[in-house]
N, C-alpha and C positions, 0 to 999 in steps of 0.2 A: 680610841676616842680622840678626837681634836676640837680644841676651845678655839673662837677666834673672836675679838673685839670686834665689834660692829665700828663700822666708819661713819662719819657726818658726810651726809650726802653734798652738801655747801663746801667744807672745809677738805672732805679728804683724809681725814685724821683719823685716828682709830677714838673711839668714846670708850669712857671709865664706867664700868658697871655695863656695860651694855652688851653679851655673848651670844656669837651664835656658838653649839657645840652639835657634832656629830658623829654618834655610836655606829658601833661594829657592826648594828643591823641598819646602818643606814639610815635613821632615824633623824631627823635635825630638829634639835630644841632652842627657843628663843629662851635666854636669862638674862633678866632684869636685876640686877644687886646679889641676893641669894634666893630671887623664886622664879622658878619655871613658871611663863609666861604661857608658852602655847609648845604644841609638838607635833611634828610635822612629820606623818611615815609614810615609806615609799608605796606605789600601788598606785595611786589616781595622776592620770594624764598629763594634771597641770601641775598640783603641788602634792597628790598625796590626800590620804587622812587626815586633818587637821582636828587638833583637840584641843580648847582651849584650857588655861586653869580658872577656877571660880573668880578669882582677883585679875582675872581678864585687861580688864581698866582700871588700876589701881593709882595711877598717877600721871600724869603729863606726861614726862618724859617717857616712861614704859609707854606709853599711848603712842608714842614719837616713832617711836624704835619698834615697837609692834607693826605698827603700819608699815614699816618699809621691808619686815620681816616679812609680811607676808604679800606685799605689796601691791595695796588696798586702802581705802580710809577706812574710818573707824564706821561709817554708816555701812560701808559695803559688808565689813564684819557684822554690825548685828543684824543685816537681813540673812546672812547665811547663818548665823546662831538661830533666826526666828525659825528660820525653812528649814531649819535640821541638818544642814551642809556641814555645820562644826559640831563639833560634840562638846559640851561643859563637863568640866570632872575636876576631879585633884591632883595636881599633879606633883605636889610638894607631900606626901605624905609618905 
């Protein structure tokens, strides 16, 4: 498994609370403080499976760091939430 601080796309810098991490299956999860944001598993051309967690949008700054996770705005994410492209679930549980 490997953690790695997400950077400010501006500055360069690594951000506090901000992780990408990814497992031994290849998996890459966005964490935001202590909740899995989204999970991202290998298979699809571009990015993969994409899952998000129900707290999706739960704050600005996850919203910041989401987007560039998956790198997208936040409207391109809820048309693919609408059309079925991402999947909602839990992912903290």
């Amino acid at each position: 498994m490997k953690v790695q601080n997400m950077t400010s796309n501006r500055s360069g810098r690594e951000v506090a609370n901000q992780f990408t991490i990814t497992d031994d299956e290849g998996n890459t999860y966005f964490q935001s403080y202590r909740t899995i944001i989204a999970k991202v598993a290998p298979g699809h051309p571009l990015h993969g499976e994409v899952i998000l967690d129900h707290n999706w949008d739960s704050s600005r700054t996850t919203g910041k760091y989401r987007n560039q996770f998956l790198g997208e705005t936040k409207k391109e994410t809820e048309a693919k939430i609408k059309d079925g492209t991402y999947v909602l679930a839990d992912l903290n549980s």
